[in-house]
Every structure is written in C-alpha cells, then in structure tokens.
C-alpha positions in Angstrom: -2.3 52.9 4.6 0.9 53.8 5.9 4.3 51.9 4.4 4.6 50.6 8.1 1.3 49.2 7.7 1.5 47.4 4.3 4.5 45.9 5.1 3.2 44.2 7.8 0.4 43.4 6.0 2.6 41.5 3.6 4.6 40.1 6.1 1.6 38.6 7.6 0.5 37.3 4.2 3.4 35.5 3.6 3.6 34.0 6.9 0.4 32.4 6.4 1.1 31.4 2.9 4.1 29.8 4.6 2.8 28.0 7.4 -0.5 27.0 5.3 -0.7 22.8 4.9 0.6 22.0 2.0 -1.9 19.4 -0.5 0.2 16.0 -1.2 -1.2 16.2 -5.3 -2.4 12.8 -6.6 -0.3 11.4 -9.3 -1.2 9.2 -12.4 0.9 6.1 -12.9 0.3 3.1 -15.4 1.7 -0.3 -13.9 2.6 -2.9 -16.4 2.3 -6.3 -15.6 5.9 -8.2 -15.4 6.3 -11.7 -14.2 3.5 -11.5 -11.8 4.7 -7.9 -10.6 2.8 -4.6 -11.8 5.5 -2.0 -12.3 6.6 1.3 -13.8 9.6 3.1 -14.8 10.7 6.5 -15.6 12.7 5.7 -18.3 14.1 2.5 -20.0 17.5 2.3 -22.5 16.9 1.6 -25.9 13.1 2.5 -24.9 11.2 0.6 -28.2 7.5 2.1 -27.3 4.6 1.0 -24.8 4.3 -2.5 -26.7 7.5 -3.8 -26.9 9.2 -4.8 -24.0 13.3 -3.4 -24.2 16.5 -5.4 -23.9 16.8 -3.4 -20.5 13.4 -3.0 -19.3 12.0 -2.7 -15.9 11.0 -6.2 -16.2 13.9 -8.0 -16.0 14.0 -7.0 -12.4 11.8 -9.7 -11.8 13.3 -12.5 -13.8 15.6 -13.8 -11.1 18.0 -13.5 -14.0 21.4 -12.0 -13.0 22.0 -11.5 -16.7 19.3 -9.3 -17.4 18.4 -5.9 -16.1 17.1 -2.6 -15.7 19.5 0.4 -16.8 17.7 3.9 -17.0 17.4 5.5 -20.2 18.0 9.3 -19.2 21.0 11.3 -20.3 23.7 11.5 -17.9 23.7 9.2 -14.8 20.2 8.9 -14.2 19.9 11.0 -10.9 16.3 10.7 -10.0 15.1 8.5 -12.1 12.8 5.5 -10.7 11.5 2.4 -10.8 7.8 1.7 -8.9 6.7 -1.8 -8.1 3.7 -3.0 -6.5 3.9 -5.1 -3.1 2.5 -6.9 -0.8 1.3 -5.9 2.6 3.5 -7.0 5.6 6.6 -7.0 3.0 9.6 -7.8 5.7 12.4 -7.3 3.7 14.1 -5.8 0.2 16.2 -7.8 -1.7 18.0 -5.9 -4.5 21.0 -7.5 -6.9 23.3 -4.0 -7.9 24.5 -3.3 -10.9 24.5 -5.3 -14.1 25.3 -8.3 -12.5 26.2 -11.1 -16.2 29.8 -10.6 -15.4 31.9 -8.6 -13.0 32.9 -6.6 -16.2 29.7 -5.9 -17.3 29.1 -4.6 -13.7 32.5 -2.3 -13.4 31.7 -1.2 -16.7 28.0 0.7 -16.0 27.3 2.7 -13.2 26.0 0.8 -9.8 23.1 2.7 -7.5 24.9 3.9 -4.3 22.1 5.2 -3.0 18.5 5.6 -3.1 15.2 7.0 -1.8 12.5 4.8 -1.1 9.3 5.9 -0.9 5.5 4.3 -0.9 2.4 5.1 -2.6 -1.0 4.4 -1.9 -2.2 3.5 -6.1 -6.0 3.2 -6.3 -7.5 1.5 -9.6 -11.2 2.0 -10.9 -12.1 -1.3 -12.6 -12.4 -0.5 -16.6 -9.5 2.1 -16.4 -6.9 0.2 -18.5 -4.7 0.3 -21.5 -3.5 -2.2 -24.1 -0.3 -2.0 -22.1 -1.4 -1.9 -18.5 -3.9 -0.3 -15.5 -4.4 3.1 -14.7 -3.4 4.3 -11.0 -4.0 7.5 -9.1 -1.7 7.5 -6.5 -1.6 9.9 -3.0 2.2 9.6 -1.9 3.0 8.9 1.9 5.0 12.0 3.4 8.0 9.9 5.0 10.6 8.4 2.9 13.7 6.5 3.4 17.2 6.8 2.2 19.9 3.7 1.5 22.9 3.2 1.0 23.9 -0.1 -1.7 27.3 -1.2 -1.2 28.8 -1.9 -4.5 28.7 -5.4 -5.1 26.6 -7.9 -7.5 25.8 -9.9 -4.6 22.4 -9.8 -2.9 21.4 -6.8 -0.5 18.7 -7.2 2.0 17.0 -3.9 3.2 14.7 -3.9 6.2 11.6 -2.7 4.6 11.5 0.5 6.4 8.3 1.8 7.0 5.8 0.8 9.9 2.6 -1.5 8.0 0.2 -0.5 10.9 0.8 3.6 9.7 0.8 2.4 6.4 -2.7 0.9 6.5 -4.2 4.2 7.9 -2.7 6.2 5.3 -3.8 3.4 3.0 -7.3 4.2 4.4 -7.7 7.9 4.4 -6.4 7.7 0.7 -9.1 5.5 0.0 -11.6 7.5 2.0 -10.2 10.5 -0.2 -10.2 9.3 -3.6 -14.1 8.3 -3.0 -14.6 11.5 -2.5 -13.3 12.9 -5.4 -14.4 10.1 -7.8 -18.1 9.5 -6.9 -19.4 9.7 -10.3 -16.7 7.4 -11.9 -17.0 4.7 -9.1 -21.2 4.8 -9.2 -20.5 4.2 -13.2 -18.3 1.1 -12.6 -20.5 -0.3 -9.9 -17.5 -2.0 -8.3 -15.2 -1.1 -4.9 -11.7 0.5 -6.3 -8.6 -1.8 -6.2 -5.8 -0.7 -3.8 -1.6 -1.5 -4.0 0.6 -0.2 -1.9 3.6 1.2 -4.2 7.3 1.2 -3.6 9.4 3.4 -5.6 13.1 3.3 -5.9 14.6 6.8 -7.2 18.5 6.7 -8.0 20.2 9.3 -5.7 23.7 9.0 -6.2 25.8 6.3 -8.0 29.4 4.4 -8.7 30.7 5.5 -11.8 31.1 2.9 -14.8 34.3 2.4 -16.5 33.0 3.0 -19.7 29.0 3.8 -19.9 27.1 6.0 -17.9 24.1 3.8 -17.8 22.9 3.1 -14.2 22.1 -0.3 -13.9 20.0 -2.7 -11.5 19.8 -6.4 -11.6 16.7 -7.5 -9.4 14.3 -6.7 -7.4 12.8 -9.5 -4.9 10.9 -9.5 -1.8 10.4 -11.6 1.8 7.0 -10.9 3.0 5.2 -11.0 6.0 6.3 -10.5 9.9 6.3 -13.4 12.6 3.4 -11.3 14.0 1.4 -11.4 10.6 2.2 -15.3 10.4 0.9 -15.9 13.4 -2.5 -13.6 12.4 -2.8 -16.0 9.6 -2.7 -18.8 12.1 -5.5 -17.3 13.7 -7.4 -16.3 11.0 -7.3 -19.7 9.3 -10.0 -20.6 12.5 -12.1 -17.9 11.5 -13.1 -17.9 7.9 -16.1 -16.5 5.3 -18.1 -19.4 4.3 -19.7 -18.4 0.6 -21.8 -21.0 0.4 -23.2 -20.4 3.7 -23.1 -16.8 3.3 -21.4 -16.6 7.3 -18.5 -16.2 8.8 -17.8 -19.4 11.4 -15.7 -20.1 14.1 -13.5 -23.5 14.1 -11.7 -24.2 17.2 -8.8 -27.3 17.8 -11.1 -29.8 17.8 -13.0 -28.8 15.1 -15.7 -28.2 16.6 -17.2 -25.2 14.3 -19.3 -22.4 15.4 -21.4 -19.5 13.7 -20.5 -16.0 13.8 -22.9 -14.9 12.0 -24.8 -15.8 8.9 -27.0 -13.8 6.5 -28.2 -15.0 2.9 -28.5 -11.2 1.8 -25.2 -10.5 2.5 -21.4 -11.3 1.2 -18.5 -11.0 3.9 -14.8 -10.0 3.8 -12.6 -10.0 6.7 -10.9 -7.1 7.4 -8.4 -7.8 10.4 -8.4 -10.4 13.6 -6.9 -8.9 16.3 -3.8 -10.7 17.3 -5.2 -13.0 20.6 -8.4 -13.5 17.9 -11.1 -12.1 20.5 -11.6 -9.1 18.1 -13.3 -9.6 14.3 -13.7 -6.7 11.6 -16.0 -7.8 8.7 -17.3 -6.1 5.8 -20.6 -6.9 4.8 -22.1 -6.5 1.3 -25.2 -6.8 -0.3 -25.5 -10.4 -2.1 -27.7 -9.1 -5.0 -26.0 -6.1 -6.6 -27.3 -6.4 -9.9 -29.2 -3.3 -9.7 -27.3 -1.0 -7.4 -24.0 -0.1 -6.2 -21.7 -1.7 -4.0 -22.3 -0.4 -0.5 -19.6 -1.3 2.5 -20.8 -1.8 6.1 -17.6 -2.0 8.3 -18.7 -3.8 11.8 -17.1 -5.3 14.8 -17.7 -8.5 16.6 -16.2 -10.2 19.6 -15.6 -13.8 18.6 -15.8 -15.0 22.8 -19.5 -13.1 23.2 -20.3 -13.7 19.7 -21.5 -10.4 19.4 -21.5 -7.2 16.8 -21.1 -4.4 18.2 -23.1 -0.9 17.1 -20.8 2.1 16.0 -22.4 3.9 18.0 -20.6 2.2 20.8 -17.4 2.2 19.3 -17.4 6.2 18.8 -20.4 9.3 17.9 -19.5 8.8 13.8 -17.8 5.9 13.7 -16.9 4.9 10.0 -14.2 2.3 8.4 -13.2 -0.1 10.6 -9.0 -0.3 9.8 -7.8 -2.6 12.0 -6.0 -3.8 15.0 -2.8 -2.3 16.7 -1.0 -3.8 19.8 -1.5 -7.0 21.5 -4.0 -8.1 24.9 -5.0 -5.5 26.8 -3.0 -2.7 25.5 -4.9 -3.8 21.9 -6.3 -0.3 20.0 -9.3 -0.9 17.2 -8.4 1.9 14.5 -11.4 3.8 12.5 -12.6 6.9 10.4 -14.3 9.4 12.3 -16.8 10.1 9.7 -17.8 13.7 11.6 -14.4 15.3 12.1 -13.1 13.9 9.1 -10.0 12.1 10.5 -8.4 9.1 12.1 -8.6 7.9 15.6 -7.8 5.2 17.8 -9.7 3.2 20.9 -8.7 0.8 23.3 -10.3 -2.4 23.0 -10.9 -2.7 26.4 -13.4 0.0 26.6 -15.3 -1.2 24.2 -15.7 -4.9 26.0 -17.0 -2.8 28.7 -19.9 -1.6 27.1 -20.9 -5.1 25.5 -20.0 -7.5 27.9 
C-alpha cells in the first residue's frame, strides 16, 4: 500500500470513529432518604461517613430551614460538584433559597451558586438492592441539559422546570426498556417490576465569591408540581379508577352512575395514562397469582366511549409498551415501543378509532 493510500485509509477510520453514536454509559448513584426526598451529593463539608448525617448535609435542603444548608465539601470553590434529588413527574417549577441564608452575613461570607447545569436522569431500582444508608440506582442520563443563572440573593428563586415531561416519559421508557435488557437475570431473581425516579441534578458552574470562606453554599431545595393540563388529567382520571376488590377498572360518570371497563379475577390493573378528553385508556394488566412466576406486563388500549380493547396488532406490526398520550382531540398521538425495530414511535388516535369503531 502506497502512503497516499494508508493515509486515506486512516483518514477514513477516523472519520467513522468520529461520526460513530456515541453510548450515554449508565451510572450508579445511592439516594439517601432526607425528609421524604431521596437524594445524593458529591461531596458534603465536614463529611462524618455514610451514617452520620453532617452539620451541612444535602439534607438540610429539604428542611425548609433557612438556617441550615448544603455547602460542598471539595477544595476550592466547588466547580462541578452536585447535588441529585429525586422528583416527581409533571414538576412545574424549581424553587431554590441561595446561599447560606441564617443571616445576610453568613450569606456574604460563603460563596453563593451563580450558575448551574441542570440535568435529569432516568434512576431505575431493583427491589433488594439497598444499603444500611440508602437504595441503589443505575441511572441512563437524558442528553439535553439546561443552564441557569441565580441572582445573588437569599430570597426565593423560581425556575421554570425546563425540560418537556411528555419527552421525558419516552426517554423514561426506553431506559426502562434498556435496563431489562441488560438485567434479566437480576430482575427474574427478585420477581418484582424495577422502581423508576426521574432524577434532577444540580452541578455548581460558576459562583459569587465569599468574603471569607470558599465554601459554596445552598439553602433549599423545594418544588411546585404538576401542570394545569396534568390537574385536569387527574380530574378525569378520578372517573376512571382500578377497583382491587373487583379486580376491574370502572367507569363513573356525573351522576354516578358507574360502568365496567373491564373486569377479570386473574388479573391486577394499573393505569398508565388517560388521554386528556378521557376517550383513550392505557392499562397494564398483571397476573393476580404470582406466587410462582414472574411478574409479566401486558400494556393494552381501550376506548372508554366503545368500551373496547383494542389488539396491538391494530395499533402497529410489533407494537410493545404503551407510553402514553400527547396532544389534545383530534390532533391526540398514542406513544409506544416498536418492539421490531427497536425504537419509539408515535400514532394518531384517530386512525386507530377508525379501525375499531
């Protein structure tokens, strides 16, 4: 081979190597349990060990306590260390409290955040994998993040929570879908479905510099949850409900007049989503003995009106998960796996009514 020759060779080589899809790699993460919040930090001051929990620990972001808080416990200024916290779906906004907020002195004296990256992670739990000081996550990291700026002040700071829920719920999903994959042999040994958090971290970018410490500081961490769109799902959903003791799902409309779904004494049901007008019903169904096997998920679609389920095969040729609803009345989209191509898709609603009405 000529040296014209090999060095396109390895210019080709490298091109691909470039342009080749990059793996996002699955990360371990123990959350603690604080307050009714499971968290993690990278680093705590005066750090006493797993067991004890420090005078400026990641808990205190949850207090409500403007006299406690978190102050990172690396050297320097903390650049890039985080705090993770778990949340709840349809979070609306971020409400953090800068700085160590007991005393405007206390506050010019430590560093304040002045900006940060916020990021989300989908953390998936096997029930059984825990410590004496918390549970074990494996967590796939979305690929978008977000960057804010804090103004400095001890006062309150609402952040529009800035990611988009319905995207987040697929990615939520195909993490799932992955991490079954990978852990077949650990999930058939617990016998139980994995747990699933979404995962915000907070990662100190840049900061306002402390009059005498270099000790970056945050006061509290709170949260306003759920959408006027998601409050009025609830609305809806509140008229269509699981019934355990019946084994069924059933139907109550204004008058209270109630009506079955369906009903099946060998099976358990979870609802999944209710499309917003409440036509549109995804339900899981599970076997009600599972003493002796494994925990097996049927994802399947009904249409409340017909009171009808309607086979995957009419939804789409390998059909999976059921994820949910996106949009509202006609322009309504059901989201699934596509079990034979191995990724996401979409389809409107509308086509579907056509084939079952």
């Amino acid at each position: 081979m000529n040296k014209k020759s090999k060095y396109l060779t390895l210019m080709i080589a490298f091109i691909a190597a470039c342009s080749a899809p990059k793996k996002i790699p699955w990360e371990e993460i123990l959350l603690r349990d604080g307050t009714g919040y499971l968290y993690h930090s990278s680093s705590e001051l005066e750090n006493r060990g797993p067991y004890v929990r420090g005078l400026y620990g990641a808990h205190n972001l949850f207090d409500g306590n403007p006299a406690t808080c978190w102050s990172e416990g690396a050297k320097g200024a903390g650049m890039g260390e985080s705090v993770s916290i778990a949340i709840d779906e349809g979070t609306k906004v971020i409400i953090l409290r800068n700085g160590y907020a007991k005393s405007d002195r206390f506050f010019r004296d430590n560093n304040r955040i002045r900006q940060a990256e916020l990021s989300i992670l989908a953390g998936i739990h096997i029930p059984g994998e825990v410590t004496e000081t918390g549970l074990l996550f494996s967590a796939l990291p979305f690929t978008k993040t977000k960057t804010i700026t804090l103004t400095d002040s001890m006062k309150p700071q609402k952040i529009d929570f800035p990611f988009n829920w319905k995207t987040l719920e697929r990615f939520k999903r195909t993490a799932e879908r992955r991490f079954k994959k990978i852990n077949r042999d650990k999930l058939s040994a617990a016998g139980q479905e994995p747990r699933t958090v979404f995962i915000l971290r907070l990662k100190i970018l840049s900061v306002y510099s402390g009059d005498k410490y270099d000790d970056t500081c945050l006061s509290g961490i709170s949260f306003e949850n759920k959408s006027d769109s998601a409050e009025m799902r609830r609305e809806t959903a509140k008229k269509i409900y699981v019934d355990e003791s019946q084994n069924a799902i059933l139907m109550t409309d204004e008058d209270g007049h109630t009506e079955t779904l369906v009903r099946d004494t060998k099976s358990i049901f979870q609802i999944v989503d209710i499309s917003d007008d409440g036509k549109w019903l995804i339900a899981i169904h599970m076997p009600a003995d599972i003493s002796h096997t494994r925990v097996e998920t049927d994802y399947r679609l009904y249409n409340t009106e017909l009171k009808k389920m309607v086979p995957s095969k009419l939804i789409a040729d390998g059909a999976g998960e059921l994820y949910g609803f996106d949009g509202k009345g006609e322009d309504t989209v059901l989201l699934y796996a596509d079990n034979k191509e191995m990724t996401d898709k979409r389809i409107a609603i509308s086509r579907i009514y056509d084939k079952i009405k």
